[in-house]
Structure formats: C-alpha cells, structure tokens
N, C-alpha and C positions, 0 to 999 in steps of 0.2 A: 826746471820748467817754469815760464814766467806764463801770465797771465795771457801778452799777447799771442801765445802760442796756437794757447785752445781756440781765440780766438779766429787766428786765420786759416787753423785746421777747419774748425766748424763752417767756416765763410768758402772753404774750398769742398768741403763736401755738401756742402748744401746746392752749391753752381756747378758741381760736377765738374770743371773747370777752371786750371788757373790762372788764366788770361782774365774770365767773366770775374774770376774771386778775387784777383788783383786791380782790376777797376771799381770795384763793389768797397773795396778797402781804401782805394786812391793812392796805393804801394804799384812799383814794378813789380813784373813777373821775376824774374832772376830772383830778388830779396826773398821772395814770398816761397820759392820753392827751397831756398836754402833754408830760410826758420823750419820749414815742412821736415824738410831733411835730418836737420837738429834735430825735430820732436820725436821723429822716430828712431833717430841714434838715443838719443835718453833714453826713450820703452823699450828699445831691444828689441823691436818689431815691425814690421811694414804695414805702413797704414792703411797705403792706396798702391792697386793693380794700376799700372802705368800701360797702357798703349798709345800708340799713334792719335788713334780718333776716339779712344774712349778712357777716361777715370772711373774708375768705381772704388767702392771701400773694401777693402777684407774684411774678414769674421771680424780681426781685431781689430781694426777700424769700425767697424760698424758697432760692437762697442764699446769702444772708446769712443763715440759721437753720442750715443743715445746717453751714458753717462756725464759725460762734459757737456751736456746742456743742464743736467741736471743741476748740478754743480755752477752753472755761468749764471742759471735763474735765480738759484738761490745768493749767487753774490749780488745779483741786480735787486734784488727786496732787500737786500740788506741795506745794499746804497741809497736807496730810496725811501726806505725806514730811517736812516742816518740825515738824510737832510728833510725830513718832515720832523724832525725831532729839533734838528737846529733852525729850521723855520718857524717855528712852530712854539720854541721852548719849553718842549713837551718833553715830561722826565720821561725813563724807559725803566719798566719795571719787572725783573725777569723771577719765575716759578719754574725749577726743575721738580719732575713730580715721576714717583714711581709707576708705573702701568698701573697696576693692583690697584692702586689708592683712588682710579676712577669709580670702582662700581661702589664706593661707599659716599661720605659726603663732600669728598673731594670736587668736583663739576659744580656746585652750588656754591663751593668756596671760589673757586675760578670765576664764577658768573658773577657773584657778589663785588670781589674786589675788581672788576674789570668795570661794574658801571660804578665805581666808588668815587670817580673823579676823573673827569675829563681831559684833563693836563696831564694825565698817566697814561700811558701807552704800554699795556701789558703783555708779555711776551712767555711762548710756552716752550718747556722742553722736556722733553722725555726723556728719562735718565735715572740710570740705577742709585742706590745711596750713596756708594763710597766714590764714583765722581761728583754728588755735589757736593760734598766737602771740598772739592778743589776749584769746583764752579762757583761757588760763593767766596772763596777766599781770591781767587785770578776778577772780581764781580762783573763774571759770566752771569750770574744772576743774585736774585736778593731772597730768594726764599726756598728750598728745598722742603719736599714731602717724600721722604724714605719710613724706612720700615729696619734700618741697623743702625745698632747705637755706635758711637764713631766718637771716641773721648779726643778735640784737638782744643789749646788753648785759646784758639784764635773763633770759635763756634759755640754758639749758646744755640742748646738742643732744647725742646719740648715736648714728652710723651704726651701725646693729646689721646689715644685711648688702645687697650691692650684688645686686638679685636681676638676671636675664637677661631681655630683654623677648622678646619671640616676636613675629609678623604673625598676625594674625584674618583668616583670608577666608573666601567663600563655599564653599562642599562644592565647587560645578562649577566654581571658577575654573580658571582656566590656570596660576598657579603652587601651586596648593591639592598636587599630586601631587610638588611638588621637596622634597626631604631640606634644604636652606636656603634662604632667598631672601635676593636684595642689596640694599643700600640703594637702588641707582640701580632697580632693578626695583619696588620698594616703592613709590618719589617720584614714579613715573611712573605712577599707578591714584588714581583718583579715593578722596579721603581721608576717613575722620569720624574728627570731630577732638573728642575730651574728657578734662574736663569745659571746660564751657564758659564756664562762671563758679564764683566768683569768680576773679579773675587777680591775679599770677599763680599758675602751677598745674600738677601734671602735664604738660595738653597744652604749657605755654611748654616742659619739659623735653623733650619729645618733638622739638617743631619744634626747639627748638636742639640737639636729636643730628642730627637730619638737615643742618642748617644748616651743624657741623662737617664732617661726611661733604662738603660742597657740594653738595646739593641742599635742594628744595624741595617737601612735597609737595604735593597738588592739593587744596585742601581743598573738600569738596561740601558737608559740612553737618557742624555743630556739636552734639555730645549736652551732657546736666547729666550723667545716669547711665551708669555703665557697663555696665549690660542694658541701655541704648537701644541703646549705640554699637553690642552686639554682636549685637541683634536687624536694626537697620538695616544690620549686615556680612550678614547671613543673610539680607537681601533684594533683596540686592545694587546696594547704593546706593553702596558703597565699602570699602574694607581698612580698617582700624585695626591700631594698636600697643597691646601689655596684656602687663602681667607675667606672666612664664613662669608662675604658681602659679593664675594664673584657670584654665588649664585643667581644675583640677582640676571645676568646675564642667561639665563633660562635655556639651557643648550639641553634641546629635545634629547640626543645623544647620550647623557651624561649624568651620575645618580649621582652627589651628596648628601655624604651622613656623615653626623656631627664624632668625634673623637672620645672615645672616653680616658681623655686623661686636661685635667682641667691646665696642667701649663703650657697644653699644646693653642698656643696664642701667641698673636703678630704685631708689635706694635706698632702705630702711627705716629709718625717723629717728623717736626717741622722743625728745620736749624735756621740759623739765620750767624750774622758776621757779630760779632760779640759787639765789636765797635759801629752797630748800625743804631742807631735809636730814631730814625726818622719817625715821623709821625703817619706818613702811609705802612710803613713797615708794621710798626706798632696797632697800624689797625687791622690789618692785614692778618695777624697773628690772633690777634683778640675774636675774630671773625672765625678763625679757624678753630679756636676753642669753643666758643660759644656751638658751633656746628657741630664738632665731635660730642657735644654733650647733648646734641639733638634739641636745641632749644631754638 
C-alpha cells in the first residue's frame, strides 16, 4: 500500500464520486478506479457499494476513512514540522515520557525545557520504557522518562527519584477506611494488572515486588492505560497498584492508601544516548534533577 492510495481513496469518498474524485486529483477515471481496485485487493475487503447513480462507503470503508485521515494529518504535521525545521534551522528535540510520570514533576520539566531556547523545537511522545530504549538509540527522540531499569551499552540511565507506590481501591471497599494496607492483604483481591503491553513494563515491576514479599496477586483483567485500570478499580472489578503522585489526579471514585511495606516503590529514570553530550541535552537532564529533588 503506497501513499497515493489513501490518498485517492479519501479524495473519492469524500466526492462520493469518481469522475468529481478524478477531476479533484487531475488523474482519469479508468487509472483512479484501478489503484481503488488494488487498495482493496490488499485489505481483503470492499471499500465502496457500487451502483449505477450512487457510491457510498461500507462499514469497512467508513472505517478505513475515518482512520486514514488520521493517519494523512498526522504525515502532514510531520511534513510541515520537517521543513519549518529546515527553514528555520531549528533543532528538533524529542521526550518520550511514561503516562504516570505526568502527575509528578514531569509537566514542569516539559514546560521548562520547551521555553529553554528558541532554536529547539520540542517534541512529545508517549511511550512505555522499554520502547524508548529503541526510540533513543533509532533518535526517534533524545530523552526518555520511564519508570524500568533497562542495562544496554549504548544508554546512560539516571534514577532521578524512587517514588512510593500506594493501593487504588473502590470508595466502598473494606480496606478503602485503613491508614495502610499489607502486602498479603493486597495479593489476596482480585487484581488489574497495567499496562498490559508492551512487556516488559511497569506491571513485570509490580508482580516482582509482590513476588519478593512472597506473594502473588490475583490477576482479573489486564489494562494498556492507566485511566482504564483506575476507572475499572471504581467499578469494582479489582485493586490496583500506582504511584503515590497519581493521586494527585483527585478521582472522586477512588480511595488511596499508602502500602505497608517500604520497597513498594517506583523509580523515575531518565535515559538518554551514552554518545549524546550536547549541551541542551545536558541541560535538559540537570533540570530534571534539580525538579525531582523539588528544588
């Protein structure tokens, strides 16, 4: 599947028509219906209801349209990010950053290094630990904030601070009202367990604190996000484990109480390319110390 595909898919579902899609494009009709053809010989699927005097989309065409814009818009910022950058001679400066690591001093590190210099064009991504070990080595980006330690030759890590995990539970549970809960009290409540992928990842950290403790918890169901896991704790499907700093997210739903066992703690880890030493990078880092230590 090439590029111009989606293209004169979307340009023909949008004209409902391939005569209007084939003027709009400055292609014959015949050429435009054959790529059409092709695209859905690739999917395995029919795009468009053919009649006489009407086109329309099928389910699967419809979406496959609403998705393939998604997809077109984001290659168009990117293109346009690319030559504001070569106009411009403006570096590009990219932060993959774990969900979790928002509700602590993460956003103030982002704000910071974003008005740090003009000529930098700073760029975000969301993204578990053990892809940005590869996002930073392929330099998809220059700074990762994960929460798993990841030993590769080619990456220089920095635990900037070991935060304290807390229990999620329901408002009504039954240890919702205790000042701490214990491990063995935790391992024994049906469990949601995230993120769910990629592995490994946070949850492997979780099960191996419990694993140390000697227990196991009960795992019911598996989230990607961490508003799943916390909305499925609020509907009382199971408890979850989250860093102490998510509270800050104030979810009426949802009681936090602190762990009683002190290595139940998550660290904050900023990697970066062993062979990077610029001097935005370098401040970039220094900023995010200085914040983790609350200063």
């Amino acid at each position: 599947m090439e590029l111009r595909h989606l293209r004169y898919f979307q340009a023909v579902a949008r004209e409902g028509s391939f005569t209007r899609a084939a003027a709009t494009l400055h292609i014959a009709q015949p050429p435009l219906s054959r790529q059409i053809r092709q695209l859905e010989e690739e999917l395995g699927v029919v795009l468009f209801e053919r009649a006489p005097r009407a086109l329309r989309l099928t389910e699967a065409g419809r979406y496959f349209y609403e998705h393939s814009l998604q997809l077109t818009a984001r290659l168009d910022d990117v293109v346009a990010g690319t030559r504001r950058l070569g106009a411009q001679a403006t570096r590009w400066f990219g932060i993959g950053f774990v969900p979790s690591s928002l509700y602590g001093f993460v956003p103030e590190l982002i704000r910071q290094v974003r008005q740090a210099d003009a000529r930098v064009e700073v760029g975000l991504t969301e993204m578990t630990s053990l892809p940005q070990i590869e996002a930073l080595k392929r330099g998809h980006i220059d700074l990762g904030i994960g929460r798993i330690a990841f030993d590769d030759p080619d990456i220089e890590r920095r635990v900037l601070a070991n935060e304290p995990l807390v229990a999620a539970l329901p408002m009504a549970h039954r240890l919702a009202g205790r000042t701490r809960v214990a491990v063995a009290a935790l391992a024994a409540e049906p469990f949601v367990l995230y993120p769910a992928r990629p592995r490994p990842n946070y949850a492997d950290h979780v099960l191996g604190l419990f694993r140390e403790a000697g227990h196991a918890p009960q795992v019911v169901l598996e989230a990607n996000e961490l508003q799943t896991a916390l909305g499925l704790v609020a509907a009382g499907i199971g408890v979850t484990v989250v860093p102490a700093s998510v509270q800050r997210a104030h979810r009426a739903d949802v009681r936090y109480v602190p762990i009683a066992a002190a290595r139940f703690t998550s660290p904050v880890i900023v990697s970066y390319r062993k062979d990077d030493r610029s001097a935005f990078l370098m401040r970039a880092v220094a900023t995010a110390e200085r914040l983790a230590r609350g200063d």
